[in-house]
C-alpha positions as CSV (number, residue, x, y, z in Angstrom):
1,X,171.5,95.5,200.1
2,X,174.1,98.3,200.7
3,X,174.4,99.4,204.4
4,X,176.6,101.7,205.6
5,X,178.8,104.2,203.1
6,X,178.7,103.3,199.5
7,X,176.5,104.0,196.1
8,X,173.5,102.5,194.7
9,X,171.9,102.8,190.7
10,X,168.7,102.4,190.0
11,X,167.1,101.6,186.6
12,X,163.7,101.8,185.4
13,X,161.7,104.5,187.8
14,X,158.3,105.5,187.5
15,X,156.6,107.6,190.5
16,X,152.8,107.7,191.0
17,X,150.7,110.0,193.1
18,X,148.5,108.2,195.3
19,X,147.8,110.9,197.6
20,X,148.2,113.6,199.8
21,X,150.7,112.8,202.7
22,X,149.4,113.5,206.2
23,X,151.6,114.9,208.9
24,X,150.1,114.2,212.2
25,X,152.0,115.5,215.0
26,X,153.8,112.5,216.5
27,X,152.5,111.3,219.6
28,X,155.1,111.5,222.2
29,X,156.1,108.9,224.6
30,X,154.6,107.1,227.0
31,X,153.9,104.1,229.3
32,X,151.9,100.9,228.3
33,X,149.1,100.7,231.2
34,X,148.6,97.2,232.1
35,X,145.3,97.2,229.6
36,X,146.9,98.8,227.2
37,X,149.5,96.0,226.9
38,X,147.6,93.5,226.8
39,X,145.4,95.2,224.0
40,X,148.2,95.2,221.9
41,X,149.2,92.0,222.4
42,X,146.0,90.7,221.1
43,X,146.3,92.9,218.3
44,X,149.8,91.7,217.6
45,X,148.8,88.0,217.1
46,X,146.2,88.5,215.4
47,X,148.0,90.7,213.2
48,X,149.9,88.1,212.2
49,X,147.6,85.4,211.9
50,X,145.6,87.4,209.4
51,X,148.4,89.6,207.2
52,X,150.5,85.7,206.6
53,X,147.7,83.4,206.7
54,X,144.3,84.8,205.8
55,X,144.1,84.6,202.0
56,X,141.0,87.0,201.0
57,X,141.3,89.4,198.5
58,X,141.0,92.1,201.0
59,X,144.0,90.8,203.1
60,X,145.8,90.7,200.4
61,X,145.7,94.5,199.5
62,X,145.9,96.2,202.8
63,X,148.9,98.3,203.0
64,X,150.0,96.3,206.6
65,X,152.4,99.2,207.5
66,X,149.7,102.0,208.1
67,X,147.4,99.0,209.1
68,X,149.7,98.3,212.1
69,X,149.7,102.1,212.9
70,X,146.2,103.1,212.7
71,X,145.6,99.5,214.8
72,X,147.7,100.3,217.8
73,X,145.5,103.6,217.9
74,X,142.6,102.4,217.6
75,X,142.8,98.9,219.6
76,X,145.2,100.1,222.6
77,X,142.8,102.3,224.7
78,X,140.0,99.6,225.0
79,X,138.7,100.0,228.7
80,X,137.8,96.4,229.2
81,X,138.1,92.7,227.6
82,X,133.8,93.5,226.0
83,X,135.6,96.8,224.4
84,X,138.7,95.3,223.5
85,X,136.6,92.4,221.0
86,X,134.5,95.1,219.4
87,X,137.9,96.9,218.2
88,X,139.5,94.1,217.5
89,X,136.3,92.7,214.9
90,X,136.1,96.5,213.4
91,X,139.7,97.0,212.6
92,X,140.2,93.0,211.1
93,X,136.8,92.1,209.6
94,X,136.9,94.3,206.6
95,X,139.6,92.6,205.6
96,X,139.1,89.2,207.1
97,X,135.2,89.0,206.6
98,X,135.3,85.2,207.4
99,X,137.1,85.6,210.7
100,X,135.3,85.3,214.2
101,X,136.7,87.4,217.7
102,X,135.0,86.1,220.2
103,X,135.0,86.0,224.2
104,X,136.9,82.6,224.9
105,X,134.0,81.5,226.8
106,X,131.4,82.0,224.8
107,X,132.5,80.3,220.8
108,X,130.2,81.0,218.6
109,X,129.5,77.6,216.0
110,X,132.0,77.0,213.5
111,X,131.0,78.0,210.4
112,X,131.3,75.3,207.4
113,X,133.7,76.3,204.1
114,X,131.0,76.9,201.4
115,X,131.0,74.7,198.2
116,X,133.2,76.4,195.6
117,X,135.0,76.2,192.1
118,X,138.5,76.7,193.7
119,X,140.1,77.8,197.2
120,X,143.1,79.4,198.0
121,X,145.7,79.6,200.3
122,X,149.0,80.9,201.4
123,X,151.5,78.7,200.2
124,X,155.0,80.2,201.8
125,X,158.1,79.3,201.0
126,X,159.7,81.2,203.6
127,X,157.9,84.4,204.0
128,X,157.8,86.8,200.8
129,X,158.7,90.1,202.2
130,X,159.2,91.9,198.2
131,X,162.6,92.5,199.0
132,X,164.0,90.6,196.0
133,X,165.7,87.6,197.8
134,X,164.3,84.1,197.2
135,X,161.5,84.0,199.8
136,X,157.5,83.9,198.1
137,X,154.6,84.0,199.9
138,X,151.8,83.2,196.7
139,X,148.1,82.7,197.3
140,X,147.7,79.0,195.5
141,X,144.4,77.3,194.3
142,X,144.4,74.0,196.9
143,X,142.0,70.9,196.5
144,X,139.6,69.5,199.5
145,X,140.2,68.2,201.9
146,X,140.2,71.7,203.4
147,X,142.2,72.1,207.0
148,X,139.9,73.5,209.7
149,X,140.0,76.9,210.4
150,X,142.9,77.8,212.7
151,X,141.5,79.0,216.6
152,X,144.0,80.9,219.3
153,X,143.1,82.3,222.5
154,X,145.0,85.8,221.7
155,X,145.1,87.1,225.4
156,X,143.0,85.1,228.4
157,X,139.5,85.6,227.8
158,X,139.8,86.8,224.0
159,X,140.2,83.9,220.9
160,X,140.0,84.5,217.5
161,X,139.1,82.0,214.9
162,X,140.8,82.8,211.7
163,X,140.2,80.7,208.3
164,X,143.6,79.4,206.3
165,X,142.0,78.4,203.1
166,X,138.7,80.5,201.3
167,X,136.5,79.7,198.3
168,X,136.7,81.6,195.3
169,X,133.8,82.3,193.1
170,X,133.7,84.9,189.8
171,X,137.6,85.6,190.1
172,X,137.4,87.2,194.0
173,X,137.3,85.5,197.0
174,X,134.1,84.8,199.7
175,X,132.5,85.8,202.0
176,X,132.3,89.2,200.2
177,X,132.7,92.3,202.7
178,X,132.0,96.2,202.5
179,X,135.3,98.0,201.4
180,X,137.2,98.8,203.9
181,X,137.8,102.9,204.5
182,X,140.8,103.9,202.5
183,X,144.0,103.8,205.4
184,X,146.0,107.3,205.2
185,X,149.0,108.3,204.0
186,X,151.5,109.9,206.2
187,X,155.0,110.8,206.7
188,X,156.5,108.1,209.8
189,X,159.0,108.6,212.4
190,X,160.2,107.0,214.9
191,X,159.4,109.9,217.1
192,X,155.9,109.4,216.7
193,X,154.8,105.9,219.8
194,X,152.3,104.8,217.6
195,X,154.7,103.8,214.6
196,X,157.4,102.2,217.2
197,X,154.7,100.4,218.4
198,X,153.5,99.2,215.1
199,X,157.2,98.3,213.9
200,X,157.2,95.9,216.9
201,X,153.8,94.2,215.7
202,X,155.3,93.7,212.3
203,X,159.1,93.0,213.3
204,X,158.1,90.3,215.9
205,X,154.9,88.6,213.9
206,X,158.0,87.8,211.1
207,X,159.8,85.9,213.1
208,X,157.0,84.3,215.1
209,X,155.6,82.5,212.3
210,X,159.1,82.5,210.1
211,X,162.2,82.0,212.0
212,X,163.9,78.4,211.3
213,X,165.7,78.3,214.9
214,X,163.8,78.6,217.7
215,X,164.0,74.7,217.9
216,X,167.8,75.7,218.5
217,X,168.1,78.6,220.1
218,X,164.9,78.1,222.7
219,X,164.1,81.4,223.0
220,X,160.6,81.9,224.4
221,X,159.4,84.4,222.0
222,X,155.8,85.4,223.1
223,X,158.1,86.2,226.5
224,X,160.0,89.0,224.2
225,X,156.6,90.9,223.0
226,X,156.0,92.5,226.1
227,X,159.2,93.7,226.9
228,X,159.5,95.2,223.5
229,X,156.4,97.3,223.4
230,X,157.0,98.6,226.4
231,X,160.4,99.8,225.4
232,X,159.1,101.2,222.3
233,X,156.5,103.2,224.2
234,X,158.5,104.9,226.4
235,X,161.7,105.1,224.2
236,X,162.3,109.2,223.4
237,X,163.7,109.2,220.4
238,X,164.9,107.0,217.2
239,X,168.7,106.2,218.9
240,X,166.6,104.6,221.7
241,X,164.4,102.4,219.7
242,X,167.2,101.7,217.7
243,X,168.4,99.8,220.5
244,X,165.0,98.3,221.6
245,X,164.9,96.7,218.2
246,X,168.2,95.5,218.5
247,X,167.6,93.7,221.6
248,X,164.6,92.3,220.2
249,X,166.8,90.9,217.4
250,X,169.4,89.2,219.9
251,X,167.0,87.1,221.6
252,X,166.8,85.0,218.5
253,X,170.5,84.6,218.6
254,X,170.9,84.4,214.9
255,X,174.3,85.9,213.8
256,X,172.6,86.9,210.5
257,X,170.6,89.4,212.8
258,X,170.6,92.9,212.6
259,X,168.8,96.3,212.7
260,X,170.5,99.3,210.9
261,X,168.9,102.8,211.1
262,X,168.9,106.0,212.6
263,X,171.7,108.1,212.5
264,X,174.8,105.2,212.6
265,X,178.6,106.0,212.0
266,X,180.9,104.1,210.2
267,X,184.2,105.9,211.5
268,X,187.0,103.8,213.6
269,X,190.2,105.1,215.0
270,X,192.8,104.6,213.2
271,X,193.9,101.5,215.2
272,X,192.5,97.5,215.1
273,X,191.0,95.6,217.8
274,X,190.1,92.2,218.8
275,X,189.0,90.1,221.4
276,X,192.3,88.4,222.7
277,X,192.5,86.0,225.7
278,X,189.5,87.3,227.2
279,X,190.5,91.3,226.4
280,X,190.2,94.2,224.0
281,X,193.7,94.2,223.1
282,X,195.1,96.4,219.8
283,X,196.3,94.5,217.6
284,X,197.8,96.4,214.5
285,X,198.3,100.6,214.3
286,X,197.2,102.1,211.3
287,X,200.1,104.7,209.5
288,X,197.8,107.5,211.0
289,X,198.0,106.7,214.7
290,X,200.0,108.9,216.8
291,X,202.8,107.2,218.4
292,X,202.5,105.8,221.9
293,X,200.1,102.8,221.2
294,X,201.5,99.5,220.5
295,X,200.1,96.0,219.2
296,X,199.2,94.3,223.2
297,X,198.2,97.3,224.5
298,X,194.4,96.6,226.7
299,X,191.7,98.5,226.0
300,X,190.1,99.4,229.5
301,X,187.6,102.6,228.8
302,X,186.0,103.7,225.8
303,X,184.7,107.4,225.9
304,X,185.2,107.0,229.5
305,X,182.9,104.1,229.6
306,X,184.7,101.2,231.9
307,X,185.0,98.4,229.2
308,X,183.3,95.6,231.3
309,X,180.5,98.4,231.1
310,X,180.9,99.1,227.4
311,X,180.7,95.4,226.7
312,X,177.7,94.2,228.5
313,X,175.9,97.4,226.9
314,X,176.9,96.2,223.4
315,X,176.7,92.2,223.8
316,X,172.9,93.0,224.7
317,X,172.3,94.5,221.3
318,X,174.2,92.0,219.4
319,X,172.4,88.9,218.1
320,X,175.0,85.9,217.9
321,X,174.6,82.3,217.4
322,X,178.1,81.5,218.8
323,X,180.8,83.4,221.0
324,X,183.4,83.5,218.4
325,X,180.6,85.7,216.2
326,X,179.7,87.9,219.5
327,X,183.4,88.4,219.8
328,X,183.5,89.8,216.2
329,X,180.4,91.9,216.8
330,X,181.6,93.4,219.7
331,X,184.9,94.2,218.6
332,X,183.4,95.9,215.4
333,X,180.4,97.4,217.9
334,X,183.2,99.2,220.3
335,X,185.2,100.4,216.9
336,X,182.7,102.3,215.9
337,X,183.2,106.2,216.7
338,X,180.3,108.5,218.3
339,X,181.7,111.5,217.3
340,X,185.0,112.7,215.4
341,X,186.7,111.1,217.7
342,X,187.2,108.6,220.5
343,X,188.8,108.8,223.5
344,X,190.6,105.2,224.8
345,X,192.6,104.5,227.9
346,X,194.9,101.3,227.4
347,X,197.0,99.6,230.1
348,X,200.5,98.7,228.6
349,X,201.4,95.7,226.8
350,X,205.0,96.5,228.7
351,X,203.3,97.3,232.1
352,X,203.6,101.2,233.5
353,X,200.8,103.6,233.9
354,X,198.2,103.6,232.2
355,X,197.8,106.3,229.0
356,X,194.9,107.8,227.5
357,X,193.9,108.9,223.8
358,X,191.5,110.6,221.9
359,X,191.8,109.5,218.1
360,X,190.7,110.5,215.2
361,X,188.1,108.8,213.2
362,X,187.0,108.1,210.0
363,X,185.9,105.5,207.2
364,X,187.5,102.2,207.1
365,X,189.0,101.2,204.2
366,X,187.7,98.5,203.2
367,X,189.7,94.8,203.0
368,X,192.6,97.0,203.6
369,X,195.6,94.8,205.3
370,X,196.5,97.2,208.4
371,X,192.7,97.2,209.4
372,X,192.3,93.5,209.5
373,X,192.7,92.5,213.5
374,X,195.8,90.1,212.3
375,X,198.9,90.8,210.4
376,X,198.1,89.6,207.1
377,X,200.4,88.9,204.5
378,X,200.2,92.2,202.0
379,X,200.0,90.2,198.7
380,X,196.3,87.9,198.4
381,X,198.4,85.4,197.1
382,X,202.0,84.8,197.7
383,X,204.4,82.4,198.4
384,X,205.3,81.9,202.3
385,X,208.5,79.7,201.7
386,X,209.4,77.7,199.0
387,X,206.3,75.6,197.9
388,X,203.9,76.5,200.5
389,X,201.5,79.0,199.6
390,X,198.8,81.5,201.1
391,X,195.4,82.6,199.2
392,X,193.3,84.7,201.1
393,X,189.9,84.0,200.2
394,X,188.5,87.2,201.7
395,X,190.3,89.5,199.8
396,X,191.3,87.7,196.3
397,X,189.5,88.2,193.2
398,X,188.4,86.0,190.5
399,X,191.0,87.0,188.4
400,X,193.7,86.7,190.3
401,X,192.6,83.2,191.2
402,X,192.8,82.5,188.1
403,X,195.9,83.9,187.4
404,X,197.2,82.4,190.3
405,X,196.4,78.4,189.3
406,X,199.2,77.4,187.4
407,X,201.8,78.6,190.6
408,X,199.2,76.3,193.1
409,X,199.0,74.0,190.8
410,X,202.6,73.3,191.5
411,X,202.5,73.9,195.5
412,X,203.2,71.9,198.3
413,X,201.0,73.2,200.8
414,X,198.3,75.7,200.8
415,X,197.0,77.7,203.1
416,X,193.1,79.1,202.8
417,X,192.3,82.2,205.1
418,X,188.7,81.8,205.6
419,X,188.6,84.3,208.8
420,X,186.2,87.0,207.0
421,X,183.3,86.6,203.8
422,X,185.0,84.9,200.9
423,X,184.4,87.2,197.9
424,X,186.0,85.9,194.3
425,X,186.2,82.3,193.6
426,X,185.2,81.2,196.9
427,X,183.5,77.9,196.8
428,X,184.7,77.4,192.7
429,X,188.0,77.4,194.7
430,X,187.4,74.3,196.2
431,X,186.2,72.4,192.6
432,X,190.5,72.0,192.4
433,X,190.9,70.2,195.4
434,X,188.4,67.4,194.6
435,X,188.4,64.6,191.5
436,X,185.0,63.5,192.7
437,X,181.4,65.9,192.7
438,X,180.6,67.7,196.0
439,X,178.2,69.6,197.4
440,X,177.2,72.0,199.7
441,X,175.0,70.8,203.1
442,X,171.2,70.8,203.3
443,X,169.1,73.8,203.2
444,X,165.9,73.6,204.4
445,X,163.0,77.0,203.6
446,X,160.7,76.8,206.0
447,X,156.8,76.1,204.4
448,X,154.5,76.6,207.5
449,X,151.6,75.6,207.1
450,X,149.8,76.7,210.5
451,X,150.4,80.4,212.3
452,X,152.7,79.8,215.1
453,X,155.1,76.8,213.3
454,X,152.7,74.0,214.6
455,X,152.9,72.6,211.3
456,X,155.8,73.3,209.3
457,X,157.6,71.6,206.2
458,X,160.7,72.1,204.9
459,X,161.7,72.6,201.0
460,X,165.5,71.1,200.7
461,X,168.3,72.2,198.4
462,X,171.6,73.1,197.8
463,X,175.0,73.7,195.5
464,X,176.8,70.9,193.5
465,X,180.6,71.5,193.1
466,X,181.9,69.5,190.0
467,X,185.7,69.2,190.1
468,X,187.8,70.9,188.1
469,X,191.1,70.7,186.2
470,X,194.1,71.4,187.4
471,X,193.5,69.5,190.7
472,X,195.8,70.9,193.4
473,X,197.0,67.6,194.8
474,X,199.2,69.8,197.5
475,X,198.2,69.2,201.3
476,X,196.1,72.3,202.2
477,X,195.1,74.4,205.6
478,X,192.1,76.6,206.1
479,X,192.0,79.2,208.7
480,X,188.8,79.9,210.5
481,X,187.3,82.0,213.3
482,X,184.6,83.0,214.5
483,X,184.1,86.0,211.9
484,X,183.4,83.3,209.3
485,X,179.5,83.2,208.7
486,X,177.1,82.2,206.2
487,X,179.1,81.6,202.4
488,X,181.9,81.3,204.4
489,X,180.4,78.5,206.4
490,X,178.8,76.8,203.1
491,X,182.4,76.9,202.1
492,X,183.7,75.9,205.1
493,X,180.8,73.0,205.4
494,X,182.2,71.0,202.1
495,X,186.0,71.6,203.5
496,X,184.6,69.9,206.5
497,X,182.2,67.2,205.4
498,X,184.7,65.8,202.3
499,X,187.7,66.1,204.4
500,X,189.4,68.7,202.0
501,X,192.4,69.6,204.2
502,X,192.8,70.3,208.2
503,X,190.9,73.2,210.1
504,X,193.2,75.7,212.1
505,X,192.2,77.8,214.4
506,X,188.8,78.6,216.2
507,X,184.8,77.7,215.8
508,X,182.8,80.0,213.1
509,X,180.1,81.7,213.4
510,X,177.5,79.5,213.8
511,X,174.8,80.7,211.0
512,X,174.5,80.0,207.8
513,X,171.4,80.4,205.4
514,X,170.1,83.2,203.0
515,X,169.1,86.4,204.6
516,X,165.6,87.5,204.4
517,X,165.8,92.0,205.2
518,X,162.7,94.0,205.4
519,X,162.0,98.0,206.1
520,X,160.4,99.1,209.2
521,X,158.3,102.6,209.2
522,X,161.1,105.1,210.7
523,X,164.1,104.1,208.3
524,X,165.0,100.7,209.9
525,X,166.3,97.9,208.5
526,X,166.3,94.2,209.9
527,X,168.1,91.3,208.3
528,X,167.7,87.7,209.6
529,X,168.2,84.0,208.7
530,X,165.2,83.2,206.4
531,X,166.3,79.4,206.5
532,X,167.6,76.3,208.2
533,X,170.9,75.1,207.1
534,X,171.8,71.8,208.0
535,X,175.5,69.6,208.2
536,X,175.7,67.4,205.3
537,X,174.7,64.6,207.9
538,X,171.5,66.2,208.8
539,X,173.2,67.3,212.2
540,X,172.9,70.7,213.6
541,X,174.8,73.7,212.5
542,X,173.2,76.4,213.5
543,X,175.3,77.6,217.4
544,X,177.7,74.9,216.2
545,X,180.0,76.0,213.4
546,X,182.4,74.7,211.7
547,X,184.8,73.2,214.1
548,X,188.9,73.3,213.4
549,X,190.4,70.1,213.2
550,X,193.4,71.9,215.4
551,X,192.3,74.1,217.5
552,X,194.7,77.2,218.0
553,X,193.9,81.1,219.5
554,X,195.6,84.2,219.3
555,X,197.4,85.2,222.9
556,X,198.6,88.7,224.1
557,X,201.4,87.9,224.1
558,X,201.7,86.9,220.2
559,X,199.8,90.0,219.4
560,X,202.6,92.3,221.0
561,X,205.1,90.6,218.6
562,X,203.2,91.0,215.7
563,X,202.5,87.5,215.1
564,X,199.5,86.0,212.8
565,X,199.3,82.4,215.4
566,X,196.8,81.2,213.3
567,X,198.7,81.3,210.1
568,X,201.8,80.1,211.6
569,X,200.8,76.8,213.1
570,X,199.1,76.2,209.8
571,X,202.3,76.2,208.1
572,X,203.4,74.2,210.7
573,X,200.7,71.7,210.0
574,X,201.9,71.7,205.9
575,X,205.0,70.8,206.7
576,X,204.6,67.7,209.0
């Protein structure tokens, strides 16, 4: 995955035409009527019930993008519930021949699984989205007994009945149905309403059936649909529904969630932010800053925005398991320049008037000291006083590790900064600070068996950590905030659970668990937690964290005197 500036190769290309590429006009925007919304609504269940649990052949191949498209065209308008069952059946039953849609109040008879060689069914671990990451969704040959066929009322007065498992008989699955008319191919924007409409269907279907959390997080999700299509009806153009799929995203409150797209920058002043005591405070000046702004200095507009204002704006587009991860996400949401510049008004660390700024922008470099929001020691790995050491995990690679053993081999104290994504040796670090095997907690892929996670089970795993010679038998530190997330936290999970050395400073992030991106029509991008990750007791993690033994936070008043709080009273732990 590469998102923002960078470089990609690719290997192994081959291009086929399949067609000619239709340009409709987009459709522009406008309301849902009350109908109309709750047409789509019944098309967005059973959208989902069909494309991730109906396993014909003809489900199967249906290109679900344009499917989702050409469905909120055709199924939308319907006048009245009579209508709205006759689209419905026309648009799903070439491809789910054995389904029935039906008025709720009159069912028609169930109809028996035929006798057959084999049958097959979805078998998910996770949700195969062909994005490369671990996740498969195959079609398996299963054994009677067969489960019934799965029945939801979609909207009041419309239910579908929709079968999980089918026979299969001469290599193609039953009943047999006439092919369906071939879907077109088009160029999608996000200008046109029909493709917003249709990235909702797909976008919120995923984590309907999918998401590992809402057991945590208690989100009521079928609550969320409505409000989402009728944002992406209305919204006028891709910046807007940018931000409709982002708030879709933070209702699931899962840090690992995120929509890129659209035209985003990358470009920060040349200053670094964090949240501080309950403020936006600047916390290191880059060497391009014009003079005048000083480490403690509050940030109190952005591009004249008030920053209570810019803050609520951004925390409602920012999905977070935890407030430590919000705080990160917002700081790095308010860095992020609109234009060549940005204009900020600070209040004084030193008190006075207040003074105002417009500042360059441009790419960050990346795990550059100045830009980290702390003073970080310049060297990844250096001595801080005689035998007590600093490795910064987020910035050290494997071969300086390794060429750094032999000095911690000999160390008092050492001190792990884990505030960030450990890159290099990360958890291999911690095979040196053990003479037993460890391991990393549970993780649990989510294998639903039913639409709507009324029956799911979970496929456990994880990472053994053998130890490894030289072990470093010197009393260690690791510093944490809430910008540690994910490895860092599988890292941080083992520290925790086998007692590895003392926690300093604040809660993490709350998420941990592989991602699981897919592409939306428009050029959007959504990532998420495709898994549940579990303590190594079976206790919750997810909106928990790992929790520092000694708890310590930044203050404005350290920050104006350049101090890294954190690091010191972990040195001040080492030498007790």
């Amino acid at each position: 995955m590469q998102f923002g500036p960078g470089s990609a190769w690719v290997d192994d290309v081959s291009f086929d035409i399949t067609g000619e590429i239709r340009r409709d006009p987009a459709e522009p925007a406008r309301p849902l009527t009350a109908q109309g919304l709750v047409n789509l609504t019944a098309f967005t269940r059973l959208y989902g019930y069909v494309r991730h649990f109906h396993p014909s052949d003809q489900a199967a191949r249906t290109d679900w993008e344009t499917f989702a498209v050409e469905g909120v065209r055709k199924v939308e308008s319907a006048a009245t519930t009579v209508e709205l069952i006759d689209r419905l059946r026309a648009a799903f039953q070439p491809i789910a021949p054995g389904a029935a849609i039906y008025a709720t109040a009159a069912p028609p008879p169930p109809v028996p699984v035929p006798d057959a060689k084999s049958y097959l069914r979805y078998q998910h671990n996770g949700v195969g989205l062909d994005n490369g990451m671990i996740y498969r969704s195959p079609r398996n040959a299963v054994s009677p007994p067969l489960p019934k066929p799965f029945e939801a009322e979609l909207v009041p007065g419309v239910t579908a009945r929709v079968p999980l498992v089918v026979p299969v008989e001469d290599g193609h699955t039953l009943p047999l149905a006439p092919a369906a008319e071939p879907l077109p191919i088009y160029s999608r924007t996000a200008a046109d309403r029909a493709t917003r409409l249709a990235d909702v269907v797909i976008a919120w279907n995923i984590m309907q059936h999918f998401y590992p959390y809402f057991d945590v997080v208690k989100t009521d999700w079928l609550a969320e649909l409505p409000k989402a299509l009728r944002s992406a009806a209305t919204d006028p153009d891709s910046a807007a529904f940018l931000a409709t799929l982002q708030r879709l995203v933070a209702a699931l409150h899962d840090g690992h969630g995120n929509v890129m797209g659209g035209a985003m920058s990358f470009r920060v002043p040349p200053i670094a932010m964090a949240w501080v005591d309950g403020q936006l405070l600047v916390t290191q000046v880059f060497k391009s800053c014009p003079p005048g702004i000083v480490p403690g200095d509050r940030v109190v507009r952005i591009d004249g925005k008030p920053i209570d204002q810019a803050t609520a704006d951004a925390r409602a587009r920012i999905s977070a398991a935890t407030e430590g991860w919000m705080r990160a996400r917002l700081r790095s949401e308010l860095s992020l320049c609109k234009s060549s510049s940005m204009q900020l008004e600070f209040e004084p660390y030193d008190g006075g008037s207040n003074k105002l700024f417009d500042l360059p922008c441009a790419q960050p470099k990346s795990k550059d000291p100045e830009a980290y929001p702390e003073p970080r020691p310049v060297e990844k790995v250096t001595e801080l006083e005689p035998g007590i050491f600093y490795v910064d995990l987020d910035r050290v690679t494997d071969k300086e590790w390794t060429d750094a053993i032999p000095r911690l081999e000999k160390a008092k104290g050492i001190v792990f900064d884990m505030r960030g994504y450990p890159g290099g040796p990360g958890i291999q670090s911690l095979a040196h600070l053990t003479d037993s095997p460890i391991r990393s907690a549970k993780w649990n892929i989510p294998s639903p068996l039913q639409p709507d996670r009324l029956e799911v089970k979970w496929n456990e795993s994880g990472w053994p950590v053998p130890p490894q010679k030289p072990y470093f038998a010197a009393k260690r530190a690791f510093l944490i905030d809430g910008r540690a997330i994910s490895y860092a936290e599988t890292v941080m999970g083992i520290v925790e659970a086998f007692k590895l050395g003392e926690i300093v400073g604040e809660p993490t992030a709350g998420t941990n668990g592989n991602v699981n991106p897919f592409k939306l029509a428009g050029g959007y991008t959504i990532s998420w937690t495709g898994m549940k990750v579990l303590k190594h007791d079976g206790s919750q993690h997810h909106g928990i964290g790992i929790l520092p033994t000694v708890p310590v936070s930044r203050t404005r008043k350290g920050v104006a005197e350049g101090k890294d709080e954190l690091l010191l009273k972990a040195v001040e732990v080492l030498k007790r």
